[in-house]
C-alpha positions as CSV (number, residue, x, y, z in Angstrom):
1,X,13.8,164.6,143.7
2,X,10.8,164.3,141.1
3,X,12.0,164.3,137.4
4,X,9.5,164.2,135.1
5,X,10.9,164.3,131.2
6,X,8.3,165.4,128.7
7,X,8.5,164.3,124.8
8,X,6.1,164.4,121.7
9,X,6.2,165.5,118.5
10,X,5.9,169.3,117.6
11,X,2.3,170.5,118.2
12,X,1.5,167.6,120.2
13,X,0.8,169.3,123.7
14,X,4.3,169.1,125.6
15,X,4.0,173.3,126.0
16,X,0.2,172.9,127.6
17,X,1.2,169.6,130.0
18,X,4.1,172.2,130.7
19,X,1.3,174.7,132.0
20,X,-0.1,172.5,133.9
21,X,3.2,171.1,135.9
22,X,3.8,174.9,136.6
23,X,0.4,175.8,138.2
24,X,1.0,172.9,140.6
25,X,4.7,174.4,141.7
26,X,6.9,172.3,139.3
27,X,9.9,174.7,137.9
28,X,10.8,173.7,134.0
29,X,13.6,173.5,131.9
30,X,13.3,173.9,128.1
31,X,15.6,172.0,125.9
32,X,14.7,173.9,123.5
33,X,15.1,177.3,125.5
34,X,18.7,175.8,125.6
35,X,18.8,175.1,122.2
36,X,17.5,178.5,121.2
37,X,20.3,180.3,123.4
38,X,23.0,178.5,122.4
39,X,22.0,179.3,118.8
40,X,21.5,183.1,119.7
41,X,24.8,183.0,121.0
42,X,26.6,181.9,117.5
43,X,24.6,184.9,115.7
44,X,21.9,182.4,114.3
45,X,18.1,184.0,113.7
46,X,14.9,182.3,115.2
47,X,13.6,180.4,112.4
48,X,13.2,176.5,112.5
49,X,15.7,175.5,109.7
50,X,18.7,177.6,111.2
51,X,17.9,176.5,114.6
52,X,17.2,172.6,113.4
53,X,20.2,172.5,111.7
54,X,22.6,174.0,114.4
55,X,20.8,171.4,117.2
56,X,21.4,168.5,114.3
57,X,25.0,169.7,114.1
58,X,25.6,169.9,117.7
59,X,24.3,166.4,118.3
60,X,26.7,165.1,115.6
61,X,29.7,167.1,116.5
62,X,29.0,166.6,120.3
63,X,26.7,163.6,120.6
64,X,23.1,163.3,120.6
65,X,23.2,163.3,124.2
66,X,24.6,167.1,124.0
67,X,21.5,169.3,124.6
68,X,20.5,166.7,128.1
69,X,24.2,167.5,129.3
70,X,23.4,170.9,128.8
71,X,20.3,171.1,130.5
72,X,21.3,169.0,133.5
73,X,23.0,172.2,135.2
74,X,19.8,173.8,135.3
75,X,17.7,171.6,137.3
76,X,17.7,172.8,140.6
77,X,14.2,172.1,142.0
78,X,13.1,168.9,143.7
79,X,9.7,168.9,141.2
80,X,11.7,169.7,137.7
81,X,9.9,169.1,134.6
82,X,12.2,168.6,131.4
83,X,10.6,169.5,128.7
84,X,11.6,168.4,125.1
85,X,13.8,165.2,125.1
86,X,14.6,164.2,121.6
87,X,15.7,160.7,122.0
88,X,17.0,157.6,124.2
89,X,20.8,159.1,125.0
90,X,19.3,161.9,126.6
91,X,16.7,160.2,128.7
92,X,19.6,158.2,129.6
93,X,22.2,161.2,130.9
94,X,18.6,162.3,132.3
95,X,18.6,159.0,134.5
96,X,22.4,158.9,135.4
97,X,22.2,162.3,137.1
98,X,18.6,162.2,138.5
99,X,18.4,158.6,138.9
100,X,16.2,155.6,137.7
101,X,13.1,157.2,139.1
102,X,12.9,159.7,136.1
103,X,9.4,159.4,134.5
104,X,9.3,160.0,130.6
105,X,5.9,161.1,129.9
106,X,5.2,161.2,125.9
107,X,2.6,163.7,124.3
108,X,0.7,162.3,121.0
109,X,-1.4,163.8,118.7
110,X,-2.1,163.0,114.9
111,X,-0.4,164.9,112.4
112,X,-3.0,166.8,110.9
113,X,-3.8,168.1,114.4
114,X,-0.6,169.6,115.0
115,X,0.2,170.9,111.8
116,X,-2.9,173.1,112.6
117,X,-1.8,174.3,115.6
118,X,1.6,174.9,114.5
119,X,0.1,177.5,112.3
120,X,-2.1,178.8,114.9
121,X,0.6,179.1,117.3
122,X,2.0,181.2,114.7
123,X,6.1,181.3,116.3
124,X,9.1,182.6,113.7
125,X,9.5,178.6,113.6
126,X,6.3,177.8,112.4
127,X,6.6,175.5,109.1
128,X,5.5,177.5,106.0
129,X,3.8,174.5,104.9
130,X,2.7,170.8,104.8
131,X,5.7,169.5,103.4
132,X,8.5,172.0,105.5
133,X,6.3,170.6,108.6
134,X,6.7,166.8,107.3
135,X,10.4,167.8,106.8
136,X,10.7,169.2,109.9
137,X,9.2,165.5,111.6
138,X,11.4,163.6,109.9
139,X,14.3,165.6,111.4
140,X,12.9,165.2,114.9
141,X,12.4,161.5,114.3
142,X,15.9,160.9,112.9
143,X,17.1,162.0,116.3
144,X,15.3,158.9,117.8
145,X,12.3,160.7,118.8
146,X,10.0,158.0,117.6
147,X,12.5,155.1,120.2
148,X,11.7,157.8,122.9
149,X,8.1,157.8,122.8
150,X,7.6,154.5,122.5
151,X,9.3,153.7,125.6
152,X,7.9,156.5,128.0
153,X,6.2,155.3,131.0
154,X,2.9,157.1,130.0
155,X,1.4,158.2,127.0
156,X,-1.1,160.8,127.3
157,X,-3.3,161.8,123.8
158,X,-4.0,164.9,123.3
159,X,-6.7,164.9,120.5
160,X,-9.9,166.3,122.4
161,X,-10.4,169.7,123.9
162,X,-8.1,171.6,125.8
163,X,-9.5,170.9,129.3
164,X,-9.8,167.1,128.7
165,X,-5.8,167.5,127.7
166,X,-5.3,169.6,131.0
167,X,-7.3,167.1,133.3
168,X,-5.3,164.4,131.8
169,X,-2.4,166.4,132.5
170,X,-3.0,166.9,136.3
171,X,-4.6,164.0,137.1
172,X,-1.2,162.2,135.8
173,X,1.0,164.8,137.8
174,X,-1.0,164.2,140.8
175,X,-0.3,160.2,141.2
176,X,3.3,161.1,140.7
177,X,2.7,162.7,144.0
């Protein structure tokens, strides 16, 4: 079984490396699909503060691990991409069920850069403005994001075009073999 666990900050590229992974026969599971469900299913509306706040709450009432015990059930395929880890407890539930051979593969691009295409991507979660999107980072990071990223096996930059992102993309899913 091939485990690959994607993370990066919003906007950096994780939905794209995603798109890539699938066009090469990987299946995906969303963390934040999860997320988004489980908040659909207590009455809660699409936008980024009501979602944030319920996935904050979750990992506080349930541990920060929560959402990765939630999203274990789903993988299914033997080439499973996970996409959207938050911090190190869930990479490590990720590990204990798939094994030490999960690859955490981290997504970077400056802020400016996806603050832009945030707003371009133009989702109900979209941050309003420079400061709900710096608020918004924080929140991620306070969930360990930042331990996460440092610590992934491979750090792809996502700063040029698309295609040099994609070819990045492939060319690291294709060593994984």
């Amino acid at each position: 079984m091939k485990v690959i666990v994607i993370t990066g900050m919003p906007g950096a590229g994780k939905e794209e490396f995603v798109s890539v992974a699938l066009s090469i026969g990987y299946e995906v599971v969303r963390m934040g699909d999860v997320v988004r469900e489980w908040a659909s299913k207590q009455g809660l509306g699409p936008n980024d503060k009501a979602i944030g706040g319920f996935a904050n709450d979750e990992r506080k009432r349930l541990g920060y691990d929560i959402w990765a015990k939630r999203c274990v059930e789903r993988v299914g395929s033997p080439l499973t991409i996970i996409d959207g880890s938050r911090g190190l407890d869930e990479l490590r539930i990720f590990k204990k069920a798939f094994g030490e051979e999960v690859r955490l593969v981290a997504v970077h691009s400056s802020p400016r850069t996806r603050f832009q295409r945030l707003q371009r991507r133009g989702r109900a979660d979209a941050p309003g403005s420079w400061e709900e999107f710096l608020e918004r980072d924080l929140r991620e990071l306070s969930w360990g994001l930042g331990g996460l990223i440092a610590v992934a096996d491979r750090m792809i930059i996502n700063e040029g075009t698309l295609d040099e992102f994609r070819t990045s993309a492939l060319r690291y899913l294709q060593e994984q073999g």
